[in-house]
C-alpha positions as a Markdown table, in Angstrom:
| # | Residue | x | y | z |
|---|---|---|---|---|
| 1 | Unk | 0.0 | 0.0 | 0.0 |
| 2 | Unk | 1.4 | 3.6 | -0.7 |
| 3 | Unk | 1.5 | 6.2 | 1.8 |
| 4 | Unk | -1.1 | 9.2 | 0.9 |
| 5 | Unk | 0.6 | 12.8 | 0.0 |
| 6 | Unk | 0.0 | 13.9 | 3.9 |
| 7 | Unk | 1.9 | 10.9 | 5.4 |
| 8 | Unk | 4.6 | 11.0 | 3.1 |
| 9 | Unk | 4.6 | 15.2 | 3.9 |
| 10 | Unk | 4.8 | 13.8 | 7.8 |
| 11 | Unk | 8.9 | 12.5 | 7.1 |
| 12 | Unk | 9.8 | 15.9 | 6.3 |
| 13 | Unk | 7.9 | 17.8 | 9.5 |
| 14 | Unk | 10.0 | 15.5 | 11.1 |
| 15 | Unk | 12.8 | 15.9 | 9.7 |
| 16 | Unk | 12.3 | 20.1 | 10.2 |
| 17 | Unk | 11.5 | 19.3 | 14.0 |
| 18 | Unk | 14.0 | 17.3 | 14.7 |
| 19 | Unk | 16.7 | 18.5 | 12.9 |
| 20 | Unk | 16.4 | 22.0 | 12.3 |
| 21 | Unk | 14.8 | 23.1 | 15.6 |
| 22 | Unk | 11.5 | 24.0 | 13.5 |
| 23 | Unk | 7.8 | 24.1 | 15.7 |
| 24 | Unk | 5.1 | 22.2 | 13.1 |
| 25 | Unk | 1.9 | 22.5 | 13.8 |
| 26 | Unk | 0.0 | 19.1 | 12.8 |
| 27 | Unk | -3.3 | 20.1 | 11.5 |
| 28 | Unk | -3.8 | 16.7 | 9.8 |
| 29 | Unk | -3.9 | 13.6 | 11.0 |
| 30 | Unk | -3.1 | 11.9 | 14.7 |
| 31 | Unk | -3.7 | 14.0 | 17.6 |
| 32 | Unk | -3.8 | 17.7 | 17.9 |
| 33 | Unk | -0.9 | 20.0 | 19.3 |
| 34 | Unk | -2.9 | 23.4 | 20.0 |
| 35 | Unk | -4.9 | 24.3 | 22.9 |
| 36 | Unk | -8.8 | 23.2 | 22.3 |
| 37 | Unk | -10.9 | 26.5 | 22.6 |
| 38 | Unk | -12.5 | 27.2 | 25.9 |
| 39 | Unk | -15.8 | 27.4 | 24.2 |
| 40 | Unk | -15.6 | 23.9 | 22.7 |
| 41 | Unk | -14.7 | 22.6 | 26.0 |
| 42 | Unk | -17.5 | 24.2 | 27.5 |
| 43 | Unk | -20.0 | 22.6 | 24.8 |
| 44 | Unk | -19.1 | 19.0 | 25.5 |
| 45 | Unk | -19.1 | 19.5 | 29.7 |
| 46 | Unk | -22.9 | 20.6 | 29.0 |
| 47 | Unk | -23.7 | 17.7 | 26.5 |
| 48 | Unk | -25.8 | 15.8 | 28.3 |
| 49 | Unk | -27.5 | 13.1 | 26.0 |
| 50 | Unk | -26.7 | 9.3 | 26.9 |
| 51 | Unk | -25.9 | 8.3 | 22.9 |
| 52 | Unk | -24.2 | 10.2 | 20.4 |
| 53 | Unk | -26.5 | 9.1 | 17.2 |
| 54 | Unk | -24.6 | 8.5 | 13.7 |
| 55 | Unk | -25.9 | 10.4 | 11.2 |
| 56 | Unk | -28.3 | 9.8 | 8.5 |
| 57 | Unk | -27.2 | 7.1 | 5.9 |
| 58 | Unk | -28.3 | 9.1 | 3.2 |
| 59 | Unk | -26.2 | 12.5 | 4.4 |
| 60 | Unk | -27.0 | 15.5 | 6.9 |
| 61 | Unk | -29.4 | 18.0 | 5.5 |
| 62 | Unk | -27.1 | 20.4 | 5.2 |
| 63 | Unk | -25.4 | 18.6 | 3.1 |
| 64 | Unk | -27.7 | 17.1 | 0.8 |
| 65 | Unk | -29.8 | 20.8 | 0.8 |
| 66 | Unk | -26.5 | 22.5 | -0.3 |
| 67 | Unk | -26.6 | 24.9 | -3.8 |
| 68 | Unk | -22.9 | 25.0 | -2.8 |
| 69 | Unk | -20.4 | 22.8 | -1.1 |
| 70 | Unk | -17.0 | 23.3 | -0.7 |
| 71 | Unk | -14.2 | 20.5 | -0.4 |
| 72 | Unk | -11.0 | 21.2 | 1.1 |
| 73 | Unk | -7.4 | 19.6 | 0.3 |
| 74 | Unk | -8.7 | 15.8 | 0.1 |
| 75 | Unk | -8.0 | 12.9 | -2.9 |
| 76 | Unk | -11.7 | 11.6 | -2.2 |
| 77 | Unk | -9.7 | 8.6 | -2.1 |
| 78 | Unk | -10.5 | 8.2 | 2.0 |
| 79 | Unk | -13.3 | 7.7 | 3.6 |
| 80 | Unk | -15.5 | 9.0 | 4.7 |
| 81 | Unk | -14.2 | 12.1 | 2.4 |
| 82 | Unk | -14.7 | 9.1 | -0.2 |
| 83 | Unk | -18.4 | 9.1 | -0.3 |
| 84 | Unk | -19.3 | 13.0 | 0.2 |
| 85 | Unk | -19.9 | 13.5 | -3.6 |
| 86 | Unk | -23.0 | 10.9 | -3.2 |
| 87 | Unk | -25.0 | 12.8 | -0.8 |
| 88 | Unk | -24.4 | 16.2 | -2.5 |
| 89 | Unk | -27.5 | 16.8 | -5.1 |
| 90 | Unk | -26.8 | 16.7 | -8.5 |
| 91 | Unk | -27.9 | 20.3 | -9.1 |
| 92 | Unk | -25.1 | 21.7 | -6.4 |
| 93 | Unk | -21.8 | 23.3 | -7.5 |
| 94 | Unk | -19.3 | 21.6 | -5.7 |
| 95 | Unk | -15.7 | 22.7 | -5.4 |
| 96 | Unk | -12.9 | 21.1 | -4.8 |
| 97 | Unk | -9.7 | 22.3 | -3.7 |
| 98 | Unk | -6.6 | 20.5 | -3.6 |
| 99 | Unk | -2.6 | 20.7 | -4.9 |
| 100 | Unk | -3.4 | 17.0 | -6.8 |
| 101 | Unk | -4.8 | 16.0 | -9.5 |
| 102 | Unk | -8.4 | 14.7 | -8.5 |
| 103 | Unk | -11.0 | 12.1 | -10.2 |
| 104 | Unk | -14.1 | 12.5 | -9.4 |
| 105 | Unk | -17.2 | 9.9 | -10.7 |
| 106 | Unk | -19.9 | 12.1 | -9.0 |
| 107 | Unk | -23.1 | 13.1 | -10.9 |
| 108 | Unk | -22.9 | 16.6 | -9.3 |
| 109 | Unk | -20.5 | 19.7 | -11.4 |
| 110 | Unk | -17.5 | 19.0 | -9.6 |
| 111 | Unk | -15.0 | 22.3 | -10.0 |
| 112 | Unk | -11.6 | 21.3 | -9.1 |
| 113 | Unk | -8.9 | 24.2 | -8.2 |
| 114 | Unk | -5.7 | 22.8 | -8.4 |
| 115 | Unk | -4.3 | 24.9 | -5.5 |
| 116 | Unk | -3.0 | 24.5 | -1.8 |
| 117 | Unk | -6.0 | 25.2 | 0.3 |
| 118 | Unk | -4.8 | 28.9 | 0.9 |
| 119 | Unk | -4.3 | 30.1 | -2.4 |
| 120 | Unk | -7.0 | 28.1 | -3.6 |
| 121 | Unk | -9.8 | 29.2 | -1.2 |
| 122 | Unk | -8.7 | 33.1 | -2.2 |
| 123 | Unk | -9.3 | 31.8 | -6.3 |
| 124 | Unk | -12.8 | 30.5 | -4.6 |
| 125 | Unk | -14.0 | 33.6 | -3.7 |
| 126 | Unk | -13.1 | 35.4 | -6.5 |
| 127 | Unk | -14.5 | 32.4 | -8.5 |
| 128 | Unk | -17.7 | 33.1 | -6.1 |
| 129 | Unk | -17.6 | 36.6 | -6.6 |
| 130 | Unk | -17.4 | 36.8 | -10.0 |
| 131 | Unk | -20.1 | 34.4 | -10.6 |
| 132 | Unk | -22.5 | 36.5 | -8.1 |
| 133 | Unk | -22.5 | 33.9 | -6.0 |
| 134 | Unk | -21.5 | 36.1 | -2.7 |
């Protein structure tokens, strides 16, 4: 099996901690290094049901309502960012953001910016803006 982009990017964060002093900040997989908000912490000493429900096979509302929907630095070739395209109706714009090259098979209009997720959220919105969609 080979190693996705992200793991294969791990070696190097490494390799900058480790050997060149440098602080990374690991915002993708394994376990978090920055402080959880205070609010956040707050919401989950207040949750007070007794099961945490999965949701709805066929997608959260929000998701399957959306004119929009916006996907950030992911192959699709993981789930569960695998199987978001099927739950997204066919009439929504969807974009897609990522440095890779990305198939898609979804019956939805799949946009595809081949950017990092900075530079490619700022083409986005001017993408958005232009089309009067914002």
């Amino acid at each position: 099996m080979q190693f996705s982009p992200i793991r294969r990017f791990n070696v190097f964060a490494f390799e900058a901690e480790r050997e060149h002093g440098k602080k990374v900040y690991r915002l993708n997989i394994g376990q978090p290094d920055i402080e959880t908000p205070p609010c956040f912490m707050e919401a989950i000493r207040k949750f007070d049901k007794k099961v945490i429900a999965y949701a709805e096979s066929q997608g959260i509302d929000e998701l399957r309502d959306a004119d929009i929907f916006v996907i950030i630095g992911t192959s699709l070739n993981v789930y569960p960012a695998a199987s978001l395209l099927q739950y997204v109706q066919p009439s929504a714009q969807v974009y897609l953001i990522d440095p890779n090259p990305v198939q898609t098979s979804a019956s939805c209009n799949v946009c595809v910016i081949q950017k990092g997720a900075s530079e490619g959220v700022k083409n986005l919105v001017e993408l958005l803006k232009q089309r009067s969609e914002i």
